[in-house]
py3Dmol code that shows the C-alpha trace and the ligand (Angstrom):
import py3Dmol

protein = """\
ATOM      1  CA  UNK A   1       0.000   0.000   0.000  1.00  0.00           C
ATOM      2  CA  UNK A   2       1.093   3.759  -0.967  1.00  0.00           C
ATOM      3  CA  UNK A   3       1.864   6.160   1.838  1.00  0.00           C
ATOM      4  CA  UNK A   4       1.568   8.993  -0.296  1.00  0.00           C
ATOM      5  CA  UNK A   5      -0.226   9.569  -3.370  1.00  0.00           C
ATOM      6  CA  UNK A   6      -0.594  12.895  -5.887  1.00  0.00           C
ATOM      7  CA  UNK A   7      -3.355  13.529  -7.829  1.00  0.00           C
ATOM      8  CA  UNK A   8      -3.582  16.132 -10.783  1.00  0.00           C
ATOM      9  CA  UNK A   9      -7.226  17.720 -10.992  1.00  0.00           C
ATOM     10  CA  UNK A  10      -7.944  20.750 -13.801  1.00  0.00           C
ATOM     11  CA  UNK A  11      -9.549  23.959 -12.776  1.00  0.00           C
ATOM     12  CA  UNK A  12     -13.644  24.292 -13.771  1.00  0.00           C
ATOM     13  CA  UNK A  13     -15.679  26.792 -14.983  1.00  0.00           C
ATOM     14  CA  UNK A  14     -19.174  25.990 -14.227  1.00  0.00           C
ATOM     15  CA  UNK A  15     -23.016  27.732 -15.299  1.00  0.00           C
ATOM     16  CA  UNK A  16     -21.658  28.714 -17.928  1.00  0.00           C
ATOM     17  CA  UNK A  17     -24.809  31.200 -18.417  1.00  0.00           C
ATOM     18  CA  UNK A  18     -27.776  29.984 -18.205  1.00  0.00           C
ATOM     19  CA  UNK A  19     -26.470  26.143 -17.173  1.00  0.00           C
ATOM     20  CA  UNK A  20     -26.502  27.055 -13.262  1.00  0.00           C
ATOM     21  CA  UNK A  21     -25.692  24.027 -10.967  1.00  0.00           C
ATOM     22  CA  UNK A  22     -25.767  21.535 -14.290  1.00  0.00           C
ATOM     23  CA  UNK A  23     -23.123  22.778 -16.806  1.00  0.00           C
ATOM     24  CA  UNK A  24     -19.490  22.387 -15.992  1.00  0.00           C
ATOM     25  CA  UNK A  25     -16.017  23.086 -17.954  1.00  0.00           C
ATOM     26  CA  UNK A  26     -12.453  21.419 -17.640  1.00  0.00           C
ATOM     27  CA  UNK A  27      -9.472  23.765 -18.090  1.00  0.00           C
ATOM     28  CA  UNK A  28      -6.031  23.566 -18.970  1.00  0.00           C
ATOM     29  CA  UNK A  29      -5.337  24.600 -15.907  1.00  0.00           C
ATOM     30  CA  UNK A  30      -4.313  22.503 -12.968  1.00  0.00           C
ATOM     31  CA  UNK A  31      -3.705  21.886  -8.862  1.00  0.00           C
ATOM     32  CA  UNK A  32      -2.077  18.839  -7.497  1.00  0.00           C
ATOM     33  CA  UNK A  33      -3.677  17.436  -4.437  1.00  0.00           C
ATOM     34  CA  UNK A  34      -1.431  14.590  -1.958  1.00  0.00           C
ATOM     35  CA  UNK A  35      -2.653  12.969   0.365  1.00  0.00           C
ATOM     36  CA  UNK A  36      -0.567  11.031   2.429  1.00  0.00           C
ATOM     37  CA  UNK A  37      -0.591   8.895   6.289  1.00  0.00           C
ATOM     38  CA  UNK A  38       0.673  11.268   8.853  1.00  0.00           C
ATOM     39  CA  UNK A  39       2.596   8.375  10.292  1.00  0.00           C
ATOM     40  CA  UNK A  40       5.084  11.191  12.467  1.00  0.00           C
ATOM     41  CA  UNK A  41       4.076  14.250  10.503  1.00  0.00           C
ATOM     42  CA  UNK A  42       2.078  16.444  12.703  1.00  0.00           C
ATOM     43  CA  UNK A  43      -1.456  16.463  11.336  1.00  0.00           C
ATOM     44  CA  UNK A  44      -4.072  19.221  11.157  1.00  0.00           C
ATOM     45  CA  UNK A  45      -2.526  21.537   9.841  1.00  0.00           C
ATOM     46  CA  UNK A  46      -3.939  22.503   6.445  1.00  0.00           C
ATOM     47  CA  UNK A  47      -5.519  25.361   4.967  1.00  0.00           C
ATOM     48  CA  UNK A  48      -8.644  25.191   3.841  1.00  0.00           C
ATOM     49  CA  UNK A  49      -7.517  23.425   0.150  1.00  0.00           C
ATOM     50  CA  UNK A  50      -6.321  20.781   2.491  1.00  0.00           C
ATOM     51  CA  UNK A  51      -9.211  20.720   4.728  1.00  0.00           C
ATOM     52  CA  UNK A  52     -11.402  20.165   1.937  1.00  0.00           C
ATOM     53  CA  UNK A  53      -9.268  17.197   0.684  1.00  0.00           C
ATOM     54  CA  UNK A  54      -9.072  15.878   3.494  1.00  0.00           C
ATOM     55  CA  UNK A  55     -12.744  15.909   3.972  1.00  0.00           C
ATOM     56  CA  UNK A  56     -12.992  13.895   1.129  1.00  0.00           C
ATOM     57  CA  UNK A  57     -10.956  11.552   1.830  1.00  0.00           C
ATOM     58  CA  UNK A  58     -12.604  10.706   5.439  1.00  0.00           C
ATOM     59  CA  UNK A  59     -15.833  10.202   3.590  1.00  0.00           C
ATOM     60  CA  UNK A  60     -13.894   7.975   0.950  1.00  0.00           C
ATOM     61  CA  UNK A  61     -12.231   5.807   3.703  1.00  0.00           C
ATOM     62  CA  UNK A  62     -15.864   5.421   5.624  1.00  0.00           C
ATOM     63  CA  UNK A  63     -17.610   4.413   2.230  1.00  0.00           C
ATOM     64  CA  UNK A  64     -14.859   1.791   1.629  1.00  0.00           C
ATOM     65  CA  UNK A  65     -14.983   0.529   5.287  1.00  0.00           C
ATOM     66  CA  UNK A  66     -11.977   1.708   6.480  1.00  0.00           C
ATOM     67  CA  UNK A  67     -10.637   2.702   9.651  1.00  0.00           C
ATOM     68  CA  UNK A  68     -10.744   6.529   9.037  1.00  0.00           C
ATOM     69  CA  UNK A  69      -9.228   7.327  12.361  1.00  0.00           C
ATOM     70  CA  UNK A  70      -5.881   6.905  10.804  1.00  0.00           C
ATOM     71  CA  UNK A  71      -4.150  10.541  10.604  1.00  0.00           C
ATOM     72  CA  UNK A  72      -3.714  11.682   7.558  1.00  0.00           C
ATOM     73  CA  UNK A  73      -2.199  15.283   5.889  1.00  0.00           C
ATOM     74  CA  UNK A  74      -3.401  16.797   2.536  1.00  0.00           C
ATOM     75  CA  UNK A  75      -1.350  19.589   0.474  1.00  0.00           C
ATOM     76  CA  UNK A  76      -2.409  21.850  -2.891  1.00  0.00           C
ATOM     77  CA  UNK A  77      -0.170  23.156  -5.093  1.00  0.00           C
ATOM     78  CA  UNK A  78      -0.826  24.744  -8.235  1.00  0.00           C
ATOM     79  CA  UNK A  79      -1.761  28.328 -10.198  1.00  0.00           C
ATOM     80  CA  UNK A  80      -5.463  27.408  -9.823  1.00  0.00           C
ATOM     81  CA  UNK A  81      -6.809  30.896  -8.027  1.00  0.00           C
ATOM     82  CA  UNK A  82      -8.688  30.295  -4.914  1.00  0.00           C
ATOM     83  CA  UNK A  83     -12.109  31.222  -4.585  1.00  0.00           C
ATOM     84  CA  UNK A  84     -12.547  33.211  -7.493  1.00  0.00           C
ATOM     85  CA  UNK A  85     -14.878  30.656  -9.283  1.00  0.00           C
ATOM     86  CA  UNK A  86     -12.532  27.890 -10.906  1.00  0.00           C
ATOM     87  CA  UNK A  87     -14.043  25.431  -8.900  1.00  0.00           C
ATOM     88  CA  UNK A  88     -10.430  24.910  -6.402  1.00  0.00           C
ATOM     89  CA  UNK A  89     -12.782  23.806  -3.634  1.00  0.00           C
ATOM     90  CA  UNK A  90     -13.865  20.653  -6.337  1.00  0.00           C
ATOM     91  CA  UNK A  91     -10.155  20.161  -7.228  1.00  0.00           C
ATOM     92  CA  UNK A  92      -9.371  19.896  -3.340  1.00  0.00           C
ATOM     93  CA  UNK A  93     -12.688  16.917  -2.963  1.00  0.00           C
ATOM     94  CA  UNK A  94     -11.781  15.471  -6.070  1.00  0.00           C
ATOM     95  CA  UNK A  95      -8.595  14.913  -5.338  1.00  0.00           C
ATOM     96  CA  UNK A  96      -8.720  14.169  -2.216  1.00  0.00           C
ATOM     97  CA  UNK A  97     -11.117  11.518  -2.864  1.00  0.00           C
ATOM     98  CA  UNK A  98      -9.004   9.839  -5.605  1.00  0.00           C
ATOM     99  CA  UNK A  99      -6.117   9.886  -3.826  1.00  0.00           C
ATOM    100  CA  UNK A 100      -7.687   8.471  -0.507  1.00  0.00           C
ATOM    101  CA  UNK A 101      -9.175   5.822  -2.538  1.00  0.00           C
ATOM    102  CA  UNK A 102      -5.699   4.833  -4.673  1.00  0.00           C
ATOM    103  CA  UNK A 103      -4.269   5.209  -0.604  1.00  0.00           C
ATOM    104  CA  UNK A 104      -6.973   2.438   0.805  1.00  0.00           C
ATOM    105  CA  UNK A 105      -6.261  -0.057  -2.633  1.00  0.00           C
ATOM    106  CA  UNK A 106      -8.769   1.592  -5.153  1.00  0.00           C
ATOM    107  CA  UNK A 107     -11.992   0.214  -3.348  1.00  0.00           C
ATOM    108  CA  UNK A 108     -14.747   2.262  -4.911  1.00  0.00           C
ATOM    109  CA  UNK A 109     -14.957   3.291  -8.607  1.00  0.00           C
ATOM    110  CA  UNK A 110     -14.862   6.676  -9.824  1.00  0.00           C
ATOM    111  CA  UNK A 111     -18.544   6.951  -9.841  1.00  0.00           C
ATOM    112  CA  UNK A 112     -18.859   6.761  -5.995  1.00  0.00           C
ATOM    113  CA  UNK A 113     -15.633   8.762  -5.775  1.00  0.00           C
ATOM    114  CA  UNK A 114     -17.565  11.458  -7.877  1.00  0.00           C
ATOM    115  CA  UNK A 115     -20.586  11.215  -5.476  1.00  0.00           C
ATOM    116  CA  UNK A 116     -18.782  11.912  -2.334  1.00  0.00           C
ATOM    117  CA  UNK A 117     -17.343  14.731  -3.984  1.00  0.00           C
ATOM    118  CA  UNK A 118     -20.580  16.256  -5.582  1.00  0.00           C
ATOM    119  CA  UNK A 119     -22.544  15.731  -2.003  1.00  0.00           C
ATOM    120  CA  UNK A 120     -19.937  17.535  -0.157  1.00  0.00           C
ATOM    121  CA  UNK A 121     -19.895  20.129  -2.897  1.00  0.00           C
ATOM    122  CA  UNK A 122     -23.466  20.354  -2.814  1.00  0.00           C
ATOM    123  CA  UNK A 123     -23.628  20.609  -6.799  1.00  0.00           C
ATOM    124  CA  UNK A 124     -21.445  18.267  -9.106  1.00  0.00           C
ATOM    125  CA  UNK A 125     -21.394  21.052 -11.720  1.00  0.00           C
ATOM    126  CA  UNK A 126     -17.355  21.288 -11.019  1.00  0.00           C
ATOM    127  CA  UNK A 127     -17.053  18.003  -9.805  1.00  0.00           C
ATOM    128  CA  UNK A 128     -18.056  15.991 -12.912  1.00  0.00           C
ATOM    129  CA  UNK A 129     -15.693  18.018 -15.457  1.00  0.00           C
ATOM    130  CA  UNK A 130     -12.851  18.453 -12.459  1.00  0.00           C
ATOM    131  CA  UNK A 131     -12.718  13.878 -12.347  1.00  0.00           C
ATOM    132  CA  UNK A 132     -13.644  13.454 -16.072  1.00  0.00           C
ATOM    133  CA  UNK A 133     -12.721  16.430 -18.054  1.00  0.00           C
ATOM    134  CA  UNK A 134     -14.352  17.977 -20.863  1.00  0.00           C
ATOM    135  CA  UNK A 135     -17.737  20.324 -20.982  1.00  0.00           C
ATOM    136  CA  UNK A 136     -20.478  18.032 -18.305  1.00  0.00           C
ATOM    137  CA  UNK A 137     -23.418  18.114 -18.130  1.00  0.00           C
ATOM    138  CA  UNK A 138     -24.353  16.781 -14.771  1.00  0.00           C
ATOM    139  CA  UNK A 139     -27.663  16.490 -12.574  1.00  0.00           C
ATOM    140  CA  UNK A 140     -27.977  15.071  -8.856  1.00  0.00           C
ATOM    141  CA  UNK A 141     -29.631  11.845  -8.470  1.00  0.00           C
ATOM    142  CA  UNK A 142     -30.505  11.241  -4.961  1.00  0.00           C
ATOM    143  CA  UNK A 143     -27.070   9.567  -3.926  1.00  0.00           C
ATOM    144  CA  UNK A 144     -25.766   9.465  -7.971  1.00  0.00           C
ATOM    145  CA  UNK A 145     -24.437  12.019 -10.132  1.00  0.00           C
ATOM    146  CA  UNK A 146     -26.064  11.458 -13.622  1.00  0.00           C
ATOM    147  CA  UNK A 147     -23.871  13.032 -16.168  1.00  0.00           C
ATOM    148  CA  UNK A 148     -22.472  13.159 -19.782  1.00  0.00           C
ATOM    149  CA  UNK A 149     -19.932  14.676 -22.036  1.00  0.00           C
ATOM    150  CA  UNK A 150     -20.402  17.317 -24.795  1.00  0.00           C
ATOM    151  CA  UNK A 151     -18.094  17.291 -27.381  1.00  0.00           C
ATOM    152  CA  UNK A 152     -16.555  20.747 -27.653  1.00  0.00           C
ATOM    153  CA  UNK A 153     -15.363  22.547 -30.903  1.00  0.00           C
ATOM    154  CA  UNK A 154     -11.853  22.637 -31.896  1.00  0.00           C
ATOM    155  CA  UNK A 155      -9.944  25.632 -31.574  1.00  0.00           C
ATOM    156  CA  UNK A 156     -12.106  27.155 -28.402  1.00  0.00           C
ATOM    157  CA  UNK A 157      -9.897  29.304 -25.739  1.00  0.00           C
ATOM    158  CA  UNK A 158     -11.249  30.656 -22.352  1.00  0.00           C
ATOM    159  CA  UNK A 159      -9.745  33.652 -21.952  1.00  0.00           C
ATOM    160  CA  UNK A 160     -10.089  34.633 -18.180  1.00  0.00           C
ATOM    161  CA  UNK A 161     -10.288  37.716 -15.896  1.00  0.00           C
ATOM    162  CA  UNK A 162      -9.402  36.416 -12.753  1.00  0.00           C
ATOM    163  CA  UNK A 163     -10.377  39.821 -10.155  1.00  0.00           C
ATOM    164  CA  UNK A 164      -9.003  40.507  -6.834  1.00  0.00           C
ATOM    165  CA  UNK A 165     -12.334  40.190  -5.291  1.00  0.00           C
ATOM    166  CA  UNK A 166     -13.042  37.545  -3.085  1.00  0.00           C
ATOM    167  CA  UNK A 167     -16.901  36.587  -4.019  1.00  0.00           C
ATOM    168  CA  UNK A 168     -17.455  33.348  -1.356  1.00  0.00           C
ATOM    169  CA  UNK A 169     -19.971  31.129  -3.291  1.00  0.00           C
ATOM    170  CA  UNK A 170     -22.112  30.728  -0.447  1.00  0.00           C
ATOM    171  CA  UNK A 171     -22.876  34.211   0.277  1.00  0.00           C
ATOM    172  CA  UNK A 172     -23.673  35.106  -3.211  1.00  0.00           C
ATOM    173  CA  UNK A 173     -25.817  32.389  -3.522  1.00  0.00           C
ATOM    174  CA  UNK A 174     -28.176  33.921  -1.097  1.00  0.00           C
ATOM    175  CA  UNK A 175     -28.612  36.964  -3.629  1.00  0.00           C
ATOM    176  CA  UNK A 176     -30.409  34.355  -5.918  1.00  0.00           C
ATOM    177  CA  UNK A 177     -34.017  34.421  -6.363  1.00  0.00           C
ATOM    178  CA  UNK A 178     -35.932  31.570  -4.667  1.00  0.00           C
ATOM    179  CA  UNK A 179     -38.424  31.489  -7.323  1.00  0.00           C
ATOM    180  CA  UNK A 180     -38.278  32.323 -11.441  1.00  0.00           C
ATOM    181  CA  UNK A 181     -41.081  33.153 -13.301  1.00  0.00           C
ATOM    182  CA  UNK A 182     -42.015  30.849 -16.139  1.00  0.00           C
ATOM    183  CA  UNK A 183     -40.694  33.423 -18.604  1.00  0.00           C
ATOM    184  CA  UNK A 184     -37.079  33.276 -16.805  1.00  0.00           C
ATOM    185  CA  UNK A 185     -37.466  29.161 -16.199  1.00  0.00           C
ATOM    186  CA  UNK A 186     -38.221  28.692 -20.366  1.00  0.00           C
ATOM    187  CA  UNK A 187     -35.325  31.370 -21.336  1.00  0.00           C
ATOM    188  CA  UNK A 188     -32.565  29.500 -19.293  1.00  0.00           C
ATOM    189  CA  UNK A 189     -34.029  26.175 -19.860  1.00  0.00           C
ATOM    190  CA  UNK A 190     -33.981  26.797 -23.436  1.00  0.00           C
ATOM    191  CA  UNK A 191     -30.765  28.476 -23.572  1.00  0.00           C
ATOM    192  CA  UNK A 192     -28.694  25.742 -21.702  1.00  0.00           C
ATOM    193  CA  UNK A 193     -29.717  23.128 -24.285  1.00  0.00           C
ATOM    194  CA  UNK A 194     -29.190  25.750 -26.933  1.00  0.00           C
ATOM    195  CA  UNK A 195     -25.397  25.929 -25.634  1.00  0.00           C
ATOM    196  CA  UNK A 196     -25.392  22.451 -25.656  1.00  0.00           C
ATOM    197  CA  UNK A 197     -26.415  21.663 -29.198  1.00  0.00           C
ATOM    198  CA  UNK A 198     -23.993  24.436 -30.331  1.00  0.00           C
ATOM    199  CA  UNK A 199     -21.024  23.013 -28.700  1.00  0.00           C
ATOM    200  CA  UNK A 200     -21.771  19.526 -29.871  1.00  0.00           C
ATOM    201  CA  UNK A 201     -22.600  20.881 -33.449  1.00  0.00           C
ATOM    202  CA  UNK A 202     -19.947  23.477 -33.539  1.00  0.00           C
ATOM    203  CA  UNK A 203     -22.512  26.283 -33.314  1.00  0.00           C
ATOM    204  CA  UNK A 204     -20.008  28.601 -32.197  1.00  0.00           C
ATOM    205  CA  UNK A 205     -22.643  31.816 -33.967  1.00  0.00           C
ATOM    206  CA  UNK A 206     -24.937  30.372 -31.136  1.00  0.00           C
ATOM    207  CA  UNK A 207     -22.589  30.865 -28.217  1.00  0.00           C
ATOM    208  CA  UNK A 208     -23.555  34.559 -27.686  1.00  0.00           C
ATOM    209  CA  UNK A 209     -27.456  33.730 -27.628  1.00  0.00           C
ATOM    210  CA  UNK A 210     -26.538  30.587 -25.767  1.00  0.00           C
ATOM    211  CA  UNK A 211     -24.878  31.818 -22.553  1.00  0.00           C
ATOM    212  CA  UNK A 212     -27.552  34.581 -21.693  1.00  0.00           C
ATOM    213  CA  UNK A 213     -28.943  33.897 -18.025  1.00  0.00           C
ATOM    214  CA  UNK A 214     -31.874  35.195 -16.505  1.00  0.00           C
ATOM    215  CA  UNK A 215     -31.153  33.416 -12.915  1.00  0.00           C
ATOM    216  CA  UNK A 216     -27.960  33.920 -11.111  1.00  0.00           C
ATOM    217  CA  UNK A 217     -25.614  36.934 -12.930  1.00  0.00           C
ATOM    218  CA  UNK A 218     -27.657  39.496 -12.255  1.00  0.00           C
ATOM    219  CA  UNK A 219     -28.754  39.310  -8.687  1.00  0.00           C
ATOM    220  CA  UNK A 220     -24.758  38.468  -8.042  1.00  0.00           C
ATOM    221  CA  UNK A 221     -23.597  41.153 -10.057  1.00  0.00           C
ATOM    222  CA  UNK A 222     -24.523  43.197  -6.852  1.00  0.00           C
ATOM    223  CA  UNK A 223     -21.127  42.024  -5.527  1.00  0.00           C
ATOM    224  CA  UNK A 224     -19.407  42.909  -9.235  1.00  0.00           C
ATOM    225  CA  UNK A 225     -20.948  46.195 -10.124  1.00  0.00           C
ATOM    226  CA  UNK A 226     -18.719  45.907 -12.952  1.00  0.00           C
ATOM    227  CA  UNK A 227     -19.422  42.627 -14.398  1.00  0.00           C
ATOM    228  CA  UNK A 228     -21.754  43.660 -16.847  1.00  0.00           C
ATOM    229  CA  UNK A 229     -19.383  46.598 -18.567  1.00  0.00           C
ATOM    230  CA  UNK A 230     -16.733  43.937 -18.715  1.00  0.00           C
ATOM    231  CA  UNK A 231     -18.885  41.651 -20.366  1.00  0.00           C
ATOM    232  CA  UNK A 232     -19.537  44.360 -23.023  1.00  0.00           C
ATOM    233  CA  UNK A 233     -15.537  45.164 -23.691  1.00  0.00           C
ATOM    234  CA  UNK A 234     -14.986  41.214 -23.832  1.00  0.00           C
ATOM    235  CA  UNK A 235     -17.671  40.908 -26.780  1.00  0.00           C
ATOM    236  CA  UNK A 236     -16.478  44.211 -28.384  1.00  0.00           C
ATOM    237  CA  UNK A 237     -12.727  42.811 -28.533  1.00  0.00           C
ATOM    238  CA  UNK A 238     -14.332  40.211 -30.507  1.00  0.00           C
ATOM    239  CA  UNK A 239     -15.436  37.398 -27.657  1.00  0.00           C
ATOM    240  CA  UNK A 240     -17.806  35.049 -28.913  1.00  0.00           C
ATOM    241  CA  UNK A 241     -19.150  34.297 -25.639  1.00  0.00           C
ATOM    242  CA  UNK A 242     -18.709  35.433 -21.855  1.00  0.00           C
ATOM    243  CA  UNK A 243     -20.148  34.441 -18.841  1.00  0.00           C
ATOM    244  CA  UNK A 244     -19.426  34.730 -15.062  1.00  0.00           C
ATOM    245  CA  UNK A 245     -17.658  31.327 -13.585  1.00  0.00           C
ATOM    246  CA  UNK A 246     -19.210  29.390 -11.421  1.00  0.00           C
ATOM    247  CA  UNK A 247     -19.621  32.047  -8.292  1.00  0.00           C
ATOM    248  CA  UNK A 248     -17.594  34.325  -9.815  1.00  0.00           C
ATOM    249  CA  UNK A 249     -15.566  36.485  -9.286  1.00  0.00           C
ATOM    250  CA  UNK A 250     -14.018  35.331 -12.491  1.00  0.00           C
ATOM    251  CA  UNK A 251     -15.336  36.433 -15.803  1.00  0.00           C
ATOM    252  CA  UNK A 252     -14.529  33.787 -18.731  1.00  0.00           C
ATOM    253  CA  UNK A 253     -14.648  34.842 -22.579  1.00  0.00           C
ATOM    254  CA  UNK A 254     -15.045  32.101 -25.254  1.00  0.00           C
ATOM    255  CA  UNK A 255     -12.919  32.829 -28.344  1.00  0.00           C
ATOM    256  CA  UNK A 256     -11.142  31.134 -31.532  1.00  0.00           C
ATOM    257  CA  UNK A 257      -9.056  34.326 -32.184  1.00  0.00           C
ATOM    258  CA  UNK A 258      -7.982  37.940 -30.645  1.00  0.00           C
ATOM    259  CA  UNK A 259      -7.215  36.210 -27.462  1.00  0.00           C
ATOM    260  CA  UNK A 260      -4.670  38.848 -26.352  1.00  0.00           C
ATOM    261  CA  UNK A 261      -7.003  41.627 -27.210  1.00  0.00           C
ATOM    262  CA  UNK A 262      -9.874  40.263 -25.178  1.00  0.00           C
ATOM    263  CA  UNK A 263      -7.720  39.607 -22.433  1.00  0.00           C
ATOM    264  CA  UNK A 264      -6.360  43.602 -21.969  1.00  0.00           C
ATOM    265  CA  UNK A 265     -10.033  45.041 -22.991  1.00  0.00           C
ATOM    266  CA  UNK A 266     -11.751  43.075 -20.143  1.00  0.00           C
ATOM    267  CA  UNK A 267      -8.594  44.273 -17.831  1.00  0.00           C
ATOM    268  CA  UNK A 268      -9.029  47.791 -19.020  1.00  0.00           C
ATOM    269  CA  UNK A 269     -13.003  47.593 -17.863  1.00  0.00           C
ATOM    270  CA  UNK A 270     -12.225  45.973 -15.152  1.00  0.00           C
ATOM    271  CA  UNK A 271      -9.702  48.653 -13.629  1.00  0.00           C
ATOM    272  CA  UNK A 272     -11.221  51.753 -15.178  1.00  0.00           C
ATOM    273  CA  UNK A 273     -14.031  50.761 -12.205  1.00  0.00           C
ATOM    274  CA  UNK A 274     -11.743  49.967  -9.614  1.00  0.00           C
ATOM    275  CA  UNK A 275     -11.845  46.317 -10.114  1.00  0.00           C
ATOM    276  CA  UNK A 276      -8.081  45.063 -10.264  1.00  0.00           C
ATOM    277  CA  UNK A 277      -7.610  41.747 -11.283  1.00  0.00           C
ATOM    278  CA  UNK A 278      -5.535  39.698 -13.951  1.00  0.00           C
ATOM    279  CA  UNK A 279      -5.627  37.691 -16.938  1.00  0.00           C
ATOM    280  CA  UNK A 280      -5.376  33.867 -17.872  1.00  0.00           C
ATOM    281  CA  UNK A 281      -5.444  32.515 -21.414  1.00  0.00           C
ATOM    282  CA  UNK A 282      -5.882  28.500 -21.215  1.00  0.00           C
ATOM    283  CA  UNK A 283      -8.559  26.340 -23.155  1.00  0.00           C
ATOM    284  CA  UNK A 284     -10.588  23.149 -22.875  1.00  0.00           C
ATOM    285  CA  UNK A 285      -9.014  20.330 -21.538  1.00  0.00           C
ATOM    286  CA  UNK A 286     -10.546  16.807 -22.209  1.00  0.00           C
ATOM    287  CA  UNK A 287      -8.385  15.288 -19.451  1.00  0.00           C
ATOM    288  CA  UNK A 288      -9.891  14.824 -15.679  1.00  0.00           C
ATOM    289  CA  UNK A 289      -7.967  14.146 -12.675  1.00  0.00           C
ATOM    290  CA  UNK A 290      -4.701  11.460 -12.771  1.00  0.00           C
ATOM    291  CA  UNK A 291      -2.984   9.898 -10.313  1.00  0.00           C
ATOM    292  CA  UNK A 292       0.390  11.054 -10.873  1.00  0.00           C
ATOM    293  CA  UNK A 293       2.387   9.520  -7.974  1.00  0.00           C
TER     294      UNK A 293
END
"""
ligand_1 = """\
8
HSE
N -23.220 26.370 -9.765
C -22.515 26.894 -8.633
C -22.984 28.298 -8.351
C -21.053 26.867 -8.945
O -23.191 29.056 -9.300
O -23.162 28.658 -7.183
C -20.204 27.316 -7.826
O -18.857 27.153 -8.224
"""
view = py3Dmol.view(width=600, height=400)
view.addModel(protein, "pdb")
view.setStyle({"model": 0}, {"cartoon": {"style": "trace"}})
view.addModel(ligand_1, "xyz")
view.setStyle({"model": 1}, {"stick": {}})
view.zoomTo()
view.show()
């Protein structure tokens, strides 16, 4: 048996528009989560990357029928930013559910390993793409996570402004409406299989139409005042498609060209209304999380 085990896990952009809690994105972009016996080291003390995996892991060990007393330590490394909407909090369950799992002789299959990490999540919109790759669609199912892959079009980037501000998940979630009308439910209904069929198709004229939301970007944009005038410079530098991440704060532009120019005229919005921040350029990655070591 392993006493220490790495797992790669890519960075997720999830919602994409009008896909809230379903629609899910792998990027090139990735964290390394170990997990390893404690066996001397002193245990405890992670940061919250860490706690999560370790989290994870407990639950992994329990399902398997292990003794999960056993002390254990998790680290994160990587350039995935932290709470900014990337889904880093499903790299950190992901991972640490793999690598628990490859730790306790690969008991449970990646299925279960994807439930544990979806339930503590509380959506498995990051956690499908983060263990699989790819664009996910994914949908709770009681205990399961029913999900399946879109094929994406060559070519696409994700061009993303990654702000300084801190936008927890949980808090903006309580912006949200508890009810839509039926006018709002049809338009992002309709819209999130529209995105679908244009990915699969290679629609990429439908993108723009595709990612409009009616549910979540506005009511959060109370945290982001500027989300909507960065939006507008992204599209006008020739985006085909932009959207808030996941919880945001992190704005992500779909393009097959002007990549650079998209990048600076979203930064330029972005810090002509006091919204600092940087830029990433990465893309689609059909790869999920590996065991590396
Ligand atoms: N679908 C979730 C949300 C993603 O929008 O709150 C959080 O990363």
């Amino acid at each position: 048996m392993p006493k220490s085990v790495a797992v790669r896990v890519p960075a997720t952009s999830a919602n994409l528009g009008p896909g809230f809690d379903c629609l899910g994105l792998a990027l090139d972009l990735w964290g390394t989560i170990t997990v390893a016996f404690a066996d001397g080291r002193p245990a405890g003390g992670e940061d919250s990357m860490g706690r999560m995996a370790l989290a994870a892991a407990r639950k992994v060990l329990e399902a398997a029928g292990l003794d999960s007393k056993r002390q254990f330590v998790a680290d994160y490394e990587g350039s995935i930013p932290i709470a900014r909407g990337l889904g880093a909090s499903a790299v950190a369950r992901v991972g640490g559910a793999l690598a628990a799992n490859e730790l306790a002789g690969a008991r449970l299959d990646r299925e279960a390993l994807l439930s544990i990490a979806a339930a503590l999540e509380g959506h498995a919109d990051n956690a499908t793409p983060a263990m699989f790759g790819g664009l996910q669609v994914s949908v709770m199912d009681r205990d399961a996570v029913l999900h399946a892959r879109v094929p994406l079009p060559a070519g696409l980037s994700a061009v993303l402004l990654v702000p300084d501000l801190y936008m927890p998940t949980k808090e903006s979630r309580k912006l949200l409406p508890a009810t839509l009308s039926r006018a709002d439910a049809v338009h992002n209904a309709g819209r999130s299989a529209l995105l679908v069929a244009a990915m699969a198709s290679g629609r990429l004229d439908l993108l723009d139409a595709a990612t409009q939301d009616r549910l979540h970007q506005k009511p959060r944009s109370k945290l982001f005042p500027a989300m909507f005038a960065i939006f507008d410079a992204a599209k006008q530098a020739g985006a085909l498609a932009v959207y808030l991440s996941g919880g945001g704060s992190t704005i992500c532009a779909l393009a097959t060209e002007n990549q650079g120019r998209i990048a600076e005229a979203m930064l330029r919005a972005a810090r002509q209304r006091e919204t600092p921040g940087r830029t990433i350029i990465t893309r689609p990655t059909e790869k999920g999380a590996e065991v590396i070591g």
